[in-house]
N, C-alpha and C positions, 0 to 999 in steps of 0.2 A: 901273715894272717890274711885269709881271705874279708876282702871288703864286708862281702853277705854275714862273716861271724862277726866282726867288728859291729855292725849295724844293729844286730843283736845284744850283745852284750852292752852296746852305749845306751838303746833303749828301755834293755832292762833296769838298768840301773833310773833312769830316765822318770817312767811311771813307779818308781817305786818309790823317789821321792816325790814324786808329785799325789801320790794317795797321801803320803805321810805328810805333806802338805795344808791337802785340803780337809785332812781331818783335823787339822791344828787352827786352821781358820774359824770353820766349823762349830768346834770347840771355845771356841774365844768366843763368837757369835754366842751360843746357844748360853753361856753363862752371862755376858750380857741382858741378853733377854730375860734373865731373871730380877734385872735390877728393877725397880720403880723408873719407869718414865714411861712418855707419850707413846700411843700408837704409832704417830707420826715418825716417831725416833725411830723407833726399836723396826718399824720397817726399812729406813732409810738402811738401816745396820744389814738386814735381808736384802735392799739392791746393792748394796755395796760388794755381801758376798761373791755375788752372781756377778757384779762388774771387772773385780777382779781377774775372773776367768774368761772376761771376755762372752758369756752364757745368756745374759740375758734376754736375747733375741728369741732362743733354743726354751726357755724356761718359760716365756710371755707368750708362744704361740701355741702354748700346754697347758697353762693354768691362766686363770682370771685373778689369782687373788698371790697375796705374798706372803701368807702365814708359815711360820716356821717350821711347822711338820713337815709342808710342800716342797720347803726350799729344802730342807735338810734329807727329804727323801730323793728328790730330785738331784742333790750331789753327792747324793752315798750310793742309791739303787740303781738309778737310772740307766739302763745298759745302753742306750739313747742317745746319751752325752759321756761324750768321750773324755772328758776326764773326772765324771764320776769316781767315786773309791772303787766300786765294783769294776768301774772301766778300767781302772788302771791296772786292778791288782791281776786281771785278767792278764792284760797285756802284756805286763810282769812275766806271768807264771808262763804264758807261750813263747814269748821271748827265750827266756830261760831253758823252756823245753826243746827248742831246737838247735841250742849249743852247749848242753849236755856234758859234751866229750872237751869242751875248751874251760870248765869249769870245775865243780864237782859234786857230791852228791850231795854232802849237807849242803850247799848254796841251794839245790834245784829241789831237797826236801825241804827245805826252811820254807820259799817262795808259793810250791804247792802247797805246801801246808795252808797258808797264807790262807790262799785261794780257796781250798775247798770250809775251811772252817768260816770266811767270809759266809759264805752261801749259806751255811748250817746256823751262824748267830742270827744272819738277815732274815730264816725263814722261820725263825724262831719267835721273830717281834723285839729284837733287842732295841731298836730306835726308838719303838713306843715305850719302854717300860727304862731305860735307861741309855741313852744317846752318848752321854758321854762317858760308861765304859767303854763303849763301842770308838767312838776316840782315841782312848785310852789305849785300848789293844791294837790298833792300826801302827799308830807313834812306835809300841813296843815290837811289832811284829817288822816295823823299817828298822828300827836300831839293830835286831836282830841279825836281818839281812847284812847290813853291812857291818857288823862283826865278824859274822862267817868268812865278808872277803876280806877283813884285814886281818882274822886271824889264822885264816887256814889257807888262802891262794897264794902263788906263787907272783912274786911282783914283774910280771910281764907283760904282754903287750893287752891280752884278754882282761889283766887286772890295771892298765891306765886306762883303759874304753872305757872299765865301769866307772871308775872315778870319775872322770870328766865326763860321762851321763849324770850323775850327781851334783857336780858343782852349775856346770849349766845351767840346769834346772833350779836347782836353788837360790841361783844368782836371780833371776825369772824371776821368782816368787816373791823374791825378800822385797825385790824391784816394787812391784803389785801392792805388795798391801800398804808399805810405806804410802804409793801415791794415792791409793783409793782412802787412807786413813785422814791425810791433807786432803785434798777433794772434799770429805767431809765434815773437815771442820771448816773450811772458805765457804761449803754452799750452807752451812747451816743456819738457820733463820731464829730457830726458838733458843734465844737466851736462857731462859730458866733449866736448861739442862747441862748448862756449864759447870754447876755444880759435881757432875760426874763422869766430868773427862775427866777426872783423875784414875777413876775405873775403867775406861776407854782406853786410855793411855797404857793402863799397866794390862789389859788386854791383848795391846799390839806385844807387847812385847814379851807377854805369857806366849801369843801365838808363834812364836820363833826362839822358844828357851832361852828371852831375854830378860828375862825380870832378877835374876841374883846378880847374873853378868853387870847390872844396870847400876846396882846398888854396890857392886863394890869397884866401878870404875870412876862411879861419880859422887856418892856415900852422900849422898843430896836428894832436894824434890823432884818429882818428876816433869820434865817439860817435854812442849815439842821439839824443841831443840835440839835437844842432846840425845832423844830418842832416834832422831834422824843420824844426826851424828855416829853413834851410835852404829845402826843399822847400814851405813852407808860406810863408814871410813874407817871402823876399827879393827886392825888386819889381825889381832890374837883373838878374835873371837870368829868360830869357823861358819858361821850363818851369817856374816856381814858381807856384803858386793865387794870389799876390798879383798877377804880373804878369798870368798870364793871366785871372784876371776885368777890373782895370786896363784893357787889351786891349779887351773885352768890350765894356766900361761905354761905352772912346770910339768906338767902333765903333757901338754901339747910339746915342748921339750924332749920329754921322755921318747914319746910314738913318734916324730922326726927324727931322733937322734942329733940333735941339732941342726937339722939343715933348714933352710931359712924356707918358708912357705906362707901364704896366704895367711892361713889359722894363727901361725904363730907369731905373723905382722901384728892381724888384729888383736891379740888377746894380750902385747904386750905393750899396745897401746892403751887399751882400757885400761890395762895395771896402772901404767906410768896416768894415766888421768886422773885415775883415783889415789896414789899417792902426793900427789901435786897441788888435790881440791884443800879447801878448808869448808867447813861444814857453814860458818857465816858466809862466804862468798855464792856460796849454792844457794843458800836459801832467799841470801838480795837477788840472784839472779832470775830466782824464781825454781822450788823444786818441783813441780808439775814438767814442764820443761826439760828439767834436767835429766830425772828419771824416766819421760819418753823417748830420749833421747838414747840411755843410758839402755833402755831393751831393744832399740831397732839396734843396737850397736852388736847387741846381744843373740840376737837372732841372726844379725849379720854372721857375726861368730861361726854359728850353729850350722848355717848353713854353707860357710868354707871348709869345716870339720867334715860336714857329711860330703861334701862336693871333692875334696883333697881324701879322705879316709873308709867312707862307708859309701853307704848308696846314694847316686846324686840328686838332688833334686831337682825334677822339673822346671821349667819354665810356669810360673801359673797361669791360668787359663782366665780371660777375664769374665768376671760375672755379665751374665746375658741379664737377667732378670732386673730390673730399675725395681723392685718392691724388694730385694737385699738390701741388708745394709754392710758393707765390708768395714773391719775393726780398721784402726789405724795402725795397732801392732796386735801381732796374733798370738794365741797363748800357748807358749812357748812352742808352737809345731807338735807334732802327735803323729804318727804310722798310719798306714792305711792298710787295711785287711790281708793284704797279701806280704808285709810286712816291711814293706818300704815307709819313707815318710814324707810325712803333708803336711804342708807347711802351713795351710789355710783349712780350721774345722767346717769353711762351710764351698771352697773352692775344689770341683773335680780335678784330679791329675792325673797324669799317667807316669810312671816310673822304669826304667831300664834298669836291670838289672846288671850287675860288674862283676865278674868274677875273677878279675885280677886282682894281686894280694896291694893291700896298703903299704 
């Protein structure tokens, strides 16, 4: 398989959980916001979103205020910000549309569909009058997609790329909100809203179809604890860091055919680290730490898979500007218009193109 189709189908799959992503965030968010508490609160909940993606640099030098129509248009519409829903689901549908012939019709009907009925609900006003159908239908429009590849593609090298665009990415995300959800309960000041971290709690784990999983692994109250636990080290559940590196590592297997390479060093190092952890020692050690730790590793990943597999990535360029601020790990990498990828959403690159096969 040539690198340039590989690159394609990793990324398709790529942005199509990361819309399915951020509409589950989103979502959690926006029913929050429904509960009783402080302004002060329910905005912290709106920088959080935006922190998670690493955004809110892109979102503060656009608006003055953090109301949740703003934030919630600014990561669904915004064609602006590149992992908007609209951005993704885009990125999705051209991806898709230029490998065509390594997939098939229902995947490349399902993704456009996606896409154009996005535009048709957005210019309808579906955010104003109801947000989270609009949710709703993203989540079912991802599960969709990846039905089609596991029930109709043939298990080859086109159908490991997208998988392992998938788990990457989700490994990413689960990473994200875990640490952005700790972050806020350490920086938080106002006591009197303790009463409804029980709602907060069962929020994070609405946001990642963890709340049955939750109840029947621990048939108990909800804590930090075990939600971390949870999210981080439970290998039968397929949105936890354990599984989806697990994922990764045989995936990366497959497209080597076992021969021993970079990617398949590091991903089956991460495995073996997160078999090894226990969910108390992580958190005496401190999990802010652990999970920054836990995405540069991640990204390291990500970026031997495209360096060994698809298209490579650049050298980054470093920022000239002293009025930037660069993240300290980037969100998750993202393509750049001609359809290579950037590893940094606010750093220029240039990219060479490969046309010898992986």
């Amino acid at each position: 398989m040539l690198s340039r189709t590989a690159d394609h189908l990793f990324w398709m799959a790529r942005y199509t959980e990361r819309a399915e992503n951020t509409a589950r965030m989103l979502d959690a968010n926006y029913q929050l916001s429904l509960l009783p508490q402080s302004d002060e609160y329910a905005e912290l909940g709106w920088r959080a979103m935006l922190s998670i993606s690493e955004l809110s640099g892109i979102y503060s030098a656009g608006h003055r205020s953090m109301k949740s129509g703003d934030v919630i248009d600014f990561m669904v519409r915004d064609i602006s910000n590149p992992s908007s829903i609209a951005s993704c689901l885009r990125a999705a549908r051209e991806n898709a549309r230029a490998v065509r012939s390594s997939t098939n019709s229902e995947l490349w009907e399902s993704l456009n569909t996606t896409w154009l009925e996005c535009q048709r609900m957005l210019a309808d006003g579906i955010l104003q009058r109801q947000p989270y159908t609009f949710f709703e239908w993203v989540k079912f429009r991802s599960h969709l997609s990846r039905g089609v590849q596991l029930g109709t593609l043939v298990k080859d090298d086109a159908f490991y790329f997208m998988r392992l665009g998938t788990f990457i990415e989700r490994a990413d995300n689960t990473a994200r909100i875990l640490d952005v959800k700790f972050e806020m309960l350490e920086q938080r000041a106002d006591t009197s809203a303790q009463p409804f971290d029980y709602h907060h709690w069962t929020a994070v784990l609405g946001s990642v179809s963890g709340f049955e999983v939750y109840r029947r692994v621990y048939r108990d109250v909800i804590t930090p604890e075990r939600v971390a636990g949870l999210l981080i080290l439970y290998r039968d559940w397929p949105r936890s860091l354990a599984a989806s590196i697990a994922e990764a590592e045989l995936l990366i297997g497959h497209v080597t055919k076992g021969r021993d390479t970079e990617a398949a060093r590091l991903a089956a190092r991460l495995s073996s680290g997160l078999s090894n952890k226990d969910i108390g020692d992580i958190l005496q050690d401190g999990l802010h730490a652990y999970l920054v730790e836990f995405l540069a590793r991640v990204n390291d990943l990500a970026s031997s898979i495209s360096r060994e597999f698809l298209l490579p990535i650049a050298p980054e360029v470093p920022e000239v500007s002293a009025a930037s601020e660069a993240p300290s790990h980037t969100q998750s990498q993202s393509q750049s218009p001609d359809g290579s990828q950037d590893q940094s959403q606010t750093t220029a690159t240039h990219f060479q193109s490969q046309s010898s096969s992986s």
